[in-house]
ChimeraX commands (.cxc) that place a marker at each C-alpha (Angstrom):
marker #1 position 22.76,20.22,128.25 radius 0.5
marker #1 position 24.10,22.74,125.99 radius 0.5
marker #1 position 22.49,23.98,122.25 radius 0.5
marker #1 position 25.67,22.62,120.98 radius 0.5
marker #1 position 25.01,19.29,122.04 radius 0.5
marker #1 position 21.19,19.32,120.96 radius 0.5
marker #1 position 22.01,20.09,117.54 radius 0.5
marker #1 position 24.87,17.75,116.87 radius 0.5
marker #1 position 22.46,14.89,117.53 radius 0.5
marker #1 position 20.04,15.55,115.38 radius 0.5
marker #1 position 23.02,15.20,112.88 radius 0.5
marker #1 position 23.61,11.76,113.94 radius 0.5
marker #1 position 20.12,10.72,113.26 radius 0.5
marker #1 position 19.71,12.05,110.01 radius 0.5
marker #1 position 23.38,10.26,109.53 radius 0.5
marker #1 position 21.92,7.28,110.66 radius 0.5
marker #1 position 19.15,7.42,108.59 radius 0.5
marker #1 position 20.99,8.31,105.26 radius 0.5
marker #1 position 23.34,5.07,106.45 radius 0.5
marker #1 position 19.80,2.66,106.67 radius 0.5
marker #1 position 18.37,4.17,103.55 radius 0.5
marker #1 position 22.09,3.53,101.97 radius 0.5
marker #1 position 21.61,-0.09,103.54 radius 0.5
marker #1 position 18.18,-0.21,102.17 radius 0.5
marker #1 position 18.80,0.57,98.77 radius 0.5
marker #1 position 22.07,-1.54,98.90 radius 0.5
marker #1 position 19.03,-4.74,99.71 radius 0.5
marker #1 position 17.29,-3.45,97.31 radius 0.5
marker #1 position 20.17,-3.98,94.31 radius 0.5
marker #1 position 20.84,-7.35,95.79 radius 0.5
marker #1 position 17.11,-7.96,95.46 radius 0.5
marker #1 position 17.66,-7.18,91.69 radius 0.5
marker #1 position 20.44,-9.34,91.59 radius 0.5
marker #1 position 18.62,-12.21,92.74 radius 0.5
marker #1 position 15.88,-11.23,90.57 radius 0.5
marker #1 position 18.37,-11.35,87.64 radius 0.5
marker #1 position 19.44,-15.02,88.88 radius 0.5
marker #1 position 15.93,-15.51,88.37 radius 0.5
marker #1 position 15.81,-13.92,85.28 radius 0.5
marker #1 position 18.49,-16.10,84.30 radius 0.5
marker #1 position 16.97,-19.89,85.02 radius 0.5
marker #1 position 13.86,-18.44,83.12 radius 0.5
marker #1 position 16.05,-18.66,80.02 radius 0.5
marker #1 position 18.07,-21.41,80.71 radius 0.5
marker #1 position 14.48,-23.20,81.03 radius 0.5
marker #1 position 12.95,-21.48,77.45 radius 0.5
marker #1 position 16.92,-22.99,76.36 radius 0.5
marker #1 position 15.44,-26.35,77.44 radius 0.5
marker #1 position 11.96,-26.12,75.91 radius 0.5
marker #1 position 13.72,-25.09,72.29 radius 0.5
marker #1 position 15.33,-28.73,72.52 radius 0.5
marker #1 position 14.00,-31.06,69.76 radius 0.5
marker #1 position 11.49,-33.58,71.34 radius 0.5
marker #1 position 11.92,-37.13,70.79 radius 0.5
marker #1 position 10.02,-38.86,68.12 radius 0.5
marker #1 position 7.09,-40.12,69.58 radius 0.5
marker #1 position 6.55,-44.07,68.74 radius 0.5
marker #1 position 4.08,-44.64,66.12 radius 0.5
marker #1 position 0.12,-45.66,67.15 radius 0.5
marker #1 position -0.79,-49.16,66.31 radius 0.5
marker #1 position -4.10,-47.38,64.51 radius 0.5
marker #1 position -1.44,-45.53,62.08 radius 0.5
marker #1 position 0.49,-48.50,61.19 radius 0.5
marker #1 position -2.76,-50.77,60.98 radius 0.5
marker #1 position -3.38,-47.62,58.34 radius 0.5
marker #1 position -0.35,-47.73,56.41 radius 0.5
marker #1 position -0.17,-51.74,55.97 radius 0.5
marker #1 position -4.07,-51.24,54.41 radius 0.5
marker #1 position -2.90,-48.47,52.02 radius 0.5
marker #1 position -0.34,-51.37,50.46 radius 0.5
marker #1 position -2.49,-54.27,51.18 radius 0.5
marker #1 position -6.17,-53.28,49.60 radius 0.5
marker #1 position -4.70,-52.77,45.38 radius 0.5
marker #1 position -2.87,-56.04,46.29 radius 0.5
marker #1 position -5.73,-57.93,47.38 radius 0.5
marker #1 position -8.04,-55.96,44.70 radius 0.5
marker #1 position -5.57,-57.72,42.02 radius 0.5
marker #1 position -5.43,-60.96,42.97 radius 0.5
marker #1 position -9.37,-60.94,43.20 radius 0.5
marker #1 position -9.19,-60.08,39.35 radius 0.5
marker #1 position -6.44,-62.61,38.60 radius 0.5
marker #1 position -8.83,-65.51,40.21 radius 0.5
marker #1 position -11.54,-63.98,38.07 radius 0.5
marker #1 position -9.72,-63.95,34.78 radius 0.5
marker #1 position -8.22,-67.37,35.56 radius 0.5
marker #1 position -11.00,-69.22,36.59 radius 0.5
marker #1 position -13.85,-70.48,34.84 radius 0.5
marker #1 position -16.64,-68.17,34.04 radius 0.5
marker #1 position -19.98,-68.42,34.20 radius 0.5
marker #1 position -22.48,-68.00,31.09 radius 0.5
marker #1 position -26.29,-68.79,30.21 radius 0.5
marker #1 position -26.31,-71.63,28.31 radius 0.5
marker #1 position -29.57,-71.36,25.63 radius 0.5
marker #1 position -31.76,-74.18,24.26 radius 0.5
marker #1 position -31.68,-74.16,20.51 radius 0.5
marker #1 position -33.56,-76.84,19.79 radius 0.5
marker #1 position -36.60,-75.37,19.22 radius 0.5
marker #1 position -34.99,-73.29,16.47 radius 0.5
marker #1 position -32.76,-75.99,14.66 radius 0.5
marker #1 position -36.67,-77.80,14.36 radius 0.5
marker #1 position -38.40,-74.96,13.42 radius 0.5
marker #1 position -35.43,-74.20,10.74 radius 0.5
marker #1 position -35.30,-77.86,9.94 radius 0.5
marker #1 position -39.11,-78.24,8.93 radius 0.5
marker #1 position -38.80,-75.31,6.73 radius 0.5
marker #1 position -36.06,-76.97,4.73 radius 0.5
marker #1 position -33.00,-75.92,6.71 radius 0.5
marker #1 position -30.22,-78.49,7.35 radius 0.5
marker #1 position -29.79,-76.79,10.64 radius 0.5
marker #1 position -26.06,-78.14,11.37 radius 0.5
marker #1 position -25.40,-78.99,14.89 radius 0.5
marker #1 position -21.84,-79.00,14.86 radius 0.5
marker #1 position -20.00,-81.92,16.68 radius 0.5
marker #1 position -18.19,-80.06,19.84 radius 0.5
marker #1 position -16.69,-80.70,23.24 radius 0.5
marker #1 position -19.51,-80.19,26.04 radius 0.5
marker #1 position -17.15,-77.61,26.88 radius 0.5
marker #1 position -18.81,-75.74,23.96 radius 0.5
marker #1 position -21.42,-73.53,25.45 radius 0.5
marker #1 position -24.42,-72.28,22.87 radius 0.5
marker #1 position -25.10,-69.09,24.41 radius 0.5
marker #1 position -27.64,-67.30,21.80 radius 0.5
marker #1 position -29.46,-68.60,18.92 radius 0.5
marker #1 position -31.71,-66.52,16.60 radius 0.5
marker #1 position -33.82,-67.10,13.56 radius 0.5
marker #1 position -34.85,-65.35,10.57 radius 0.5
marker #1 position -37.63,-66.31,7.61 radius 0.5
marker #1 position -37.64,-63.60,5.23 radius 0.5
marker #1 position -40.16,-65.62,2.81 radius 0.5
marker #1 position -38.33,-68.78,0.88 radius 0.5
marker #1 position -35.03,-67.51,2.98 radius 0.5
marker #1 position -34.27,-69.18,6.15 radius 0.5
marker #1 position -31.40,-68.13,8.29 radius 0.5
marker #1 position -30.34,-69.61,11.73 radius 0.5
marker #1 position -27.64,-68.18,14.16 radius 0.5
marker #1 position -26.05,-69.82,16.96 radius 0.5
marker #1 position -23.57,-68.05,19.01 radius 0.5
marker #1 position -20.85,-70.37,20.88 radius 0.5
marker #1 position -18.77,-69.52,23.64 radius 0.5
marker #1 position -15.46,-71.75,23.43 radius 0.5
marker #1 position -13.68,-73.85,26.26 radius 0.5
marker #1 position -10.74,-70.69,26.06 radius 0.5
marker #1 position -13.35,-68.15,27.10 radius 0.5
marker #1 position -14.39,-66.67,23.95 radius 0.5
marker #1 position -17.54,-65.77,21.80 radius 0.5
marker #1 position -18.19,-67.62,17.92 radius 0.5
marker #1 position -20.67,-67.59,15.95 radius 0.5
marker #1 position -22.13,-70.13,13.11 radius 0.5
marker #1 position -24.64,-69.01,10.55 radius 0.5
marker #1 position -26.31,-70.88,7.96 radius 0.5
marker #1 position -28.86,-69.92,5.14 radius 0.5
marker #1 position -30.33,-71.35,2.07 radius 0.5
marker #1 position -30.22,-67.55,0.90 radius 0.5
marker #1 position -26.68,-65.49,-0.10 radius 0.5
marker #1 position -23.73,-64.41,2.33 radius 0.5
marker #1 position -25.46,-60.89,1.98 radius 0.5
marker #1 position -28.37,-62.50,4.10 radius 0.5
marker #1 position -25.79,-63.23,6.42 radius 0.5
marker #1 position -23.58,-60.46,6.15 radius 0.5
marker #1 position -24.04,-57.58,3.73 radius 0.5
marker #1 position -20.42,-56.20,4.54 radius 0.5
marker #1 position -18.83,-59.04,3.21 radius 0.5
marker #1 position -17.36,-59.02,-0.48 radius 0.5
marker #1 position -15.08,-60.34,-2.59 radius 0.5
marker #1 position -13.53,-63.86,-3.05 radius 0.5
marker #1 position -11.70,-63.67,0.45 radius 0.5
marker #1 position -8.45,-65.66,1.27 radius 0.5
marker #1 position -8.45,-69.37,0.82 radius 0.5
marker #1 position -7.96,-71.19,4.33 radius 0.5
marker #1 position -8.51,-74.98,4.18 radius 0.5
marker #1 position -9.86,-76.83,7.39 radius 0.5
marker #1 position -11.91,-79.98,8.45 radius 0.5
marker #1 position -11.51,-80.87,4.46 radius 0.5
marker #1 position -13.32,-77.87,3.99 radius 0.5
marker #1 position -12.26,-74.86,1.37 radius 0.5
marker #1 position -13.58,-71.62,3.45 radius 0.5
marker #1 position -13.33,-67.90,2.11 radius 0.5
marker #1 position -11.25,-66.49,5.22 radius 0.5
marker #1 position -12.57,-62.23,5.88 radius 0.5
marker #1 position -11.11,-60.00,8.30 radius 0.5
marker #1 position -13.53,-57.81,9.69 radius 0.5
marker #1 position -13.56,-55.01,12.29 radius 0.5
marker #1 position -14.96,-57.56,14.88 radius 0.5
marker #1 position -12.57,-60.47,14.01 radius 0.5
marker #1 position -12.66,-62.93,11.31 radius 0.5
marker #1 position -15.17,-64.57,9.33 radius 0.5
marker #1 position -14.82,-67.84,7.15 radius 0.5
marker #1 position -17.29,-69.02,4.87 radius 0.5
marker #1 position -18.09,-71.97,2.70 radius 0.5
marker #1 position -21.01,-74.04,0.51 radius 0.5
marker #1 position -21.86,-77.34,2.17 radius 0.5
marker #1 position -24.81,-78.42,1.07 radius 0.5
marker #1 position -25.92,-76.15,-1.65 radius 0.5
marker #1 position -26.15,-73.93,1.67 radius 0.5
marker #1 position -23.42,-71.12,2.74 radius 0.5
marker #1 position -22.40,-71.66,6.44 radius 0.5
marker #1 position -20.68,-68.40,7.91 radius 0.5
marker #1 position -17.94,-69.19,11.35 radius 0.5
marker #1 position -17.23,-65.77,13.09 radius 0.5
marker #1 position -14.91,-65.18,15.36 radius 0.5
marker #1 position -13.96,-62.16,17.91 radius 0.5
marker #1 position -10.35,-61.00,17.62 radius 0.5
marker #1 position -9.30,-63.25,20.41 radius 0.5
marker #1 position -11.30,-66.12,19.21 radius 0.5
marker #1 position -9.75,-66.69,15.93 radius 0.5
marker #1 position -7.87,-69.76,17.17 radius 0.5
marker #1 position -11.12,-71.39,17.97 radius 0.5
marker #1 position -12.29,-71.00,14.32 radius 0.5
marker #1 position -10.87,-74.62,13.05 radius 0.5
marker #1 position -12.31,-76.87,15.75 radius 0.5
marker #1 position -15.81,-75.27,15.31 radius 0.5
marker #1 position -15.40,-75.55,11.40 radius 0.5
marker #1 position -14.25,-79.65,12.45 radius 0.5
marker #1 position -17.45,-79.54,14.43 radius 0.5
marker #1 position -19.16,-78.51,11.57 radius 0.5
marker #1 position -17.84,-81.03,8.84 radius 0.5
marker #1 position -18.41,-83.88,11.08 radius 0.5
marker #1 position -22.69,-82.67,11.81 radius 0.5
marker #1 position -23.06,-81.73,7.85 radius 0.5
marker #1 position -20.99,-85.19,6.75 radius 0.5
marker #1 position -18.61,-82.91,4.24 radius 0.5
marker link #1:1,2 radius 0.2
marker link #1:2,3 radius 0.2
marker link #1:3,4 radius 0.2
marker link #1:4,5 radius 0.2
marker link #1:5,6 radius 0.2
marker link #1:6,7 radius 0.2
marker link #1:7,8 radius 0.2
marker link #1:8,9 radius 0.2
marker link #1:9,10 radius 0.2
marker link #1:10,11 radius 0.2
marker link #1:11,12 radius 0.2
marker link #1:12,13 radius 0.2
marker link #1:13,14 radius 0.2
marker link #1:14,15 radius 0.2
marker link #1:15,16 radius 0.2
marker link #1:16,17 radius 0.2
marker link #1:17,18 radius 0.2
marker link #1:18,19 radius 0.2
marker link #1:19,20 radius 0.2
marker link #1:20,21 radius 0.2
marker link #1:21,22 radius 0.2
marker link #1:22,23 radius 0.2
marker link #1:23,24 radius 0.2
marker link #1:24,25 radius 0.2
marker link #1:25,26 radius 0.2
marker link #1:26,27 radius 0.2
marker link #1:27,28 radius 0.2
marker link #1:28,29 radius 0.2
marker link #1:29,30 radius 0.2
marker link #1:30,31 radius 0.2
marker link #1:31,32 radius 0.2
marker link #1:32,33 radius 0.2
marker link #1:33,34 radius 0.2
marker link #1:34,35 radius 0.2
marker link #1:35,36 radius 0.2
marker link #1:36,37 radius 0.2
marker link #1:37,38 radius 0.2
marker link #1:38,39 radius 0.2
marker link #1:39,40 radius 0.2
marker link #1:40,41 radius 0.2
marker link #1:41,42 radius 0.2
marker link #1:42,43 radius 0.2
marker link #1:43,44 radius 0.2
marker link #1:44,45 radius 0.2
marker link #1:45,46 radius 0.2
marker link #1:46,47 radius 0.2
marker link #1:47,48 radius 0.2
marker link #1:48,49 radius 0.2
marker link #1:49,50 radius 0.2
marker link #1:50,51 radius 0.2
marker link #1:51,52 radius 0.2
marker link #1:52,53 radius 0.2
marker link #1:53,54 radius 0.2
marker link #1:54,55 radius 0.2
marker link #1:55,56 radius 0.2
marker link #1:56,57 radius 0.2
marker link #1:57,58 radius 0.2
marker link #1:58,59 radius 0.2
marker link #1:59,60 radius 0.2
marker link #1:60,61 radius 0.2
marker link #1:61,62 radius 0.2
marker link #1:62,63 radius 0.2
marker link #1:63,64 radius 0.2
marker link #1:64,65 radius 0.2
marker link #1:65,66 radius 0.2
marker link #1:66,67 radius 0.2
marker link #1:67,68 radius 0.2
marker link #1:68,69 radius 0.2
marker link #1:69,70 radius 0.2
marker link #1:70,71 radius 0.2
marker link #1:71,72 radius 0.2
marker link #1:72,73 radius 0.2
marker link #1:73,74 radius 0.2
marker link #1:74,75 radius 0.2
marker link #1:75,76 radius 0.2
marker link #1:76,77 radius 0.2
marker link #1:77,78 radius 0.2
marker link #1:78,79 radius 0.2
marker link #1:79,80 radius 0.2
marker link #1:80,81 radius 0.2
marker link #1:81,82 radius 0.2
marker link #1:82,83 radius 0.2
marker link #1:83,84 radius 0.2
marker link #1:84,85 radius 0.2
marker link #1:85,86 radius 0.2
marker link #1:86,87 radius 0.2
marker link #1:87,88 radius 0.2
marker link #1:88,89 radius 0.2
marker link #1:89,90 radius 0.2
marker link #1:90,91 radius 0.2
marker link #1:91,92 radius 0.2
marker link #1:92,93 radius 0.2
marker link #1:93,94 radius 0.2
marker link #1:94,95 radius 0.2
marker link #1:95,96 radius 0.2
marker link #1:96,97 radius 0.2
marker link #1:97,98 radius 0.2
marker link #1:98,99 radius 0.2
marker link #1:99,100 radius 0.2
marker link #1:100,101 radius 0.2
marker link #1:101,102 radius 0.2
marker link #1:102,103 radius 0.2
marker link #1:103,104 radius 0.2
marker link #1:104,105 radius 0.2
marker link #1:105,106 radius 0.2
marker link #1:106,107 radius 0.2
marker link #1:107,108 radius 0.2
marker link #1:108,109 radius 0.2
marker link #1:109,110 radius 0.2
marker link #1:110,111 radius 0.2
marker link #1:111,112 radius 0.2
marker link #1:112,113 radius 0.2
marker link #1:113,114 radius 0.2
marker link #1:114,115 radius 0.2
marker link #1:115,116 radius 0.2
marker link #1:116,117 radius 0.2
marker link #1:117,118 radius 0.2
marker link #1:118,119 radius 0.2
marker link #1:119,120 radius 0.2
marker link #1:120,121 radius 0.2
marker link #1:121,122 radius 0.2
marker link #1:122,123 radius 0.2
marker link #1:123,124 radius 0.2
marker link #1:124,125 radius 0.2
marker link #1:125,126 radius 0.2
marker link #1:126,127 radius 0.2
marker link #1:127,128 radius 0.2
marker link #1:128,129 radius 0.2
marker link #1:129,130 radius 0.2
marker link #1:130,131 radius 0.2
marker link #1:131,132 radius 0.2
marker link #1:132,133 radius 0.2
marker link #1:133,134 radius 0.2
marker link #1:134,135 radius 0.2
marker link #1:135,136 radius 0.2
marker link #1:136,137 radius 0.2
marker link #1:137,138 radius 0.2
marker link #1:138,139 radius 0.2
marker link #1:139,140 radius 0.2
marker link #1:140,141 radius 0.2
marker link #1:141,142 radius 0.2
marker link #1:142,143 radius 0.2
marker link #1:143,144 radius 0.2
marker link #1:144,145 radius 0.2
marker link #1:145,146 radius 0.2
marker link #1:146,147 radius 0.2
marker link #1:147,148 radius 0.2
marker link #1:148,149 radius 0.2
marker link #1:149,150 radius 0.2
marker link #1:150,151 radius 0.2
marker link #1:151,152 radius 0.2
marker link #1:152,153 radius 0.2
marker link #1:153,154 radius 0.2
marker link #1:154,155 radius 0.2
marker link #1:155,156 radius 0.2
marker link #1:156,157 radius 0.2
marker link #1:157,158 radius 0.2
marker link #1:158,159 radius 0.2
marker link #1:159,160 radius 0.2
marker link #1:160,161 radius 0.2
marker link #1:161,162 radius 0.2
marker link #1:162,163 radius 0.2
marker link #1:163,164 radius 0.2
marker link #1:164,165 radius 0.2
marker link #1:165,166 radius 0.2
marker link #1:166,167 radius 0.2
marker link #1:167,168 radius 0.2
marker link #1:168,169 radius 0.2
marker link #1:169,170 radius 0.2
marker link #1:170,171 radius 0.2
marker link #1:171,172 radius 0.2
marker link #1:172,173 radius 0.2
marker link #1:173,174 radius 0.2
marker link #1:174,175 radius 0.2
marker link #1:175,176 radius 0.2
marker link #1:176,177 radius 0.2
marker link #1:177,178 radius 0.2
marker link #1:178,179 radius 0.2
marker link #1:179,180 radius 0.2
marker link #1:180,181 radius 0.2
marker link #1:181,182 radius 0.2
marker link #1:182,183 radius 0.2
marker link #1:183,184 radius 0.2
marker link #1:184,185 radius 0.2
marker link #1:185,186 radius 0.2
marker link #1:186,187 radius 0.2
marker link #1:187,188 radius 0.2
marker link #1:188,189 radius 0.2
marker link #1:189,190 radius 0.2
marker link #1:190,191 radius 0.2
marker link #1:191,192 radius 0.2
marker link #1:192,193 radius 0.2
marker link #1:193,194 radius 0.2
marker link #1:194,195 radius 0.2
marker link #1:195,196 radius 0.2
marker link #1:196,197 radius 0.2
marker link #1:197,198 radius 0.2
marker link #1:198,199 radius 0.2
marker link #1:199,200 radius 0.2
marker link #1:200,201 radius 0.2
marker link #1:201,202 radius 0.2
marker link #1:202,203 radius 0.2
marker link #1:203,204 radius 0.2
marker link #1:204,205 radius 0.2
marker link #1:205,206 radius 0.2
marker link #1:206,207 radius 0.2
marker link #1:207,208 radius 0.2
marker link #1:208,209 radius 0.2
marker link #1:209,210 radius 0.2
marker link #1:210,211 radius 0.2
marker link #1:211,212 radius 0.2
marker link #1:212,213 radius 0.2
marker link #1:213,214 radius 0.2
marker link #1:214,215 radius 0.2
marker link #1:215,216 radius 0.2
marker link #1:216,217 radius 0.2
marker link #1:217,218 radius 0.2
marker link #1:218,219 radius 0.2
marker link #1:219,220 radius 0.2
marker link #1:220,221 radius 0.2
view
């Protein structure tokens, strides 16, 4: 073998080698090729996940929610409705014991003629020496609160804010003084050598006539 020869291959090898390191580096870019596919589905996949999701179907707990929210002032009002529309309840009072007490001391102590739907709810009496007054408050068939008064004193015994002649109403064959007043209305009259006071609230006004009939028909005016 010559030295020719024995150099020249050593040539070939490192040829060789430069050509598998060229090969390797050549897989090695194809590996980042691939990689780049790779790369590639990842963001096609984050594309994917950006998608709106589809409205998820309402839980039977939220709707069961929703229809209480809309139901409960409904039902709260028609609880009050049945309440204002039906009849209410009130403590009836005995005022018998008064109208005798007020009768012994002189008192005619009217007990006005009235439906039973007439409910006598307070009753109160007063002896301020020879004066005698008796109260009895009324609540009326229509719900609302009266009041009948009678002394053998003045109308200031009854009511010191009251003055004046007042406007004439007639009623039950009665002439009665008609007051407004900051609490309703107030009519009075004489019957009897006695002055007999009806009070009303605002809203019971309209009840004013049937308890001054009621009163007529007891006192025989």
């Amino acid at each position: 073998m010559s030295t020719e020869e024995v150099k020249t291959e050593p040539a070939a090898e490192v040829d060789g080698a430069v050509d598998g390191s060229t090969g390797d580096q050549g897989a090695a870019e194809g590996g980042t090729v691939e990689s780049g596919t790779a790369e590639g589905g990842a963001a096609a996949a984050d594309g994917e996940a950006v998608k709106p999701a589809r409205p998820k179907p309402r839980r039977l707990r939220d709707m069961a929610m929703s229809m209480a929210v809309l139901l409960v002032p409904i039902g709260l009002f028609y609880v009050g409705w049945n309440w204002l529309a039906s009849d209410r309840q009130v403590s009836v009072v005995d005022t018998s014991e008064n109208h005798a007490t007020a009768a012994s001391l002189g008192l005619a102590a009217i007990e006005p003629e009235l439906d039973e739907e007439w409910k006598a709810i307070s009753t109160d009496l007063a002896v301020d020496e020879e004066t005698v007054t008796l109260r009895t408050g009324y609540y009326s068939p229509d719900g609302n609160g009266l009041q009948l008064a009678e002394t053998n004193g003045s109308l200031a015994d009854v009511n010191e804010d009251l003055s004046g002649a007042g406007t004439p109403v007639e009623a039950a064959g009665i002439e009665w003084a008609a007051y407004e007043t900051g609490s309703g209305e107030t009519w009075v009259a004489e019957i009897g050598g006695e002055t007999v006071v009806l009070s009303a609230e605002p809203d019971g006004v309209a009840d004013l006539p049937e308890l001054a009939e009621g009163v007529a028909e007891a006192a025989g005016a």
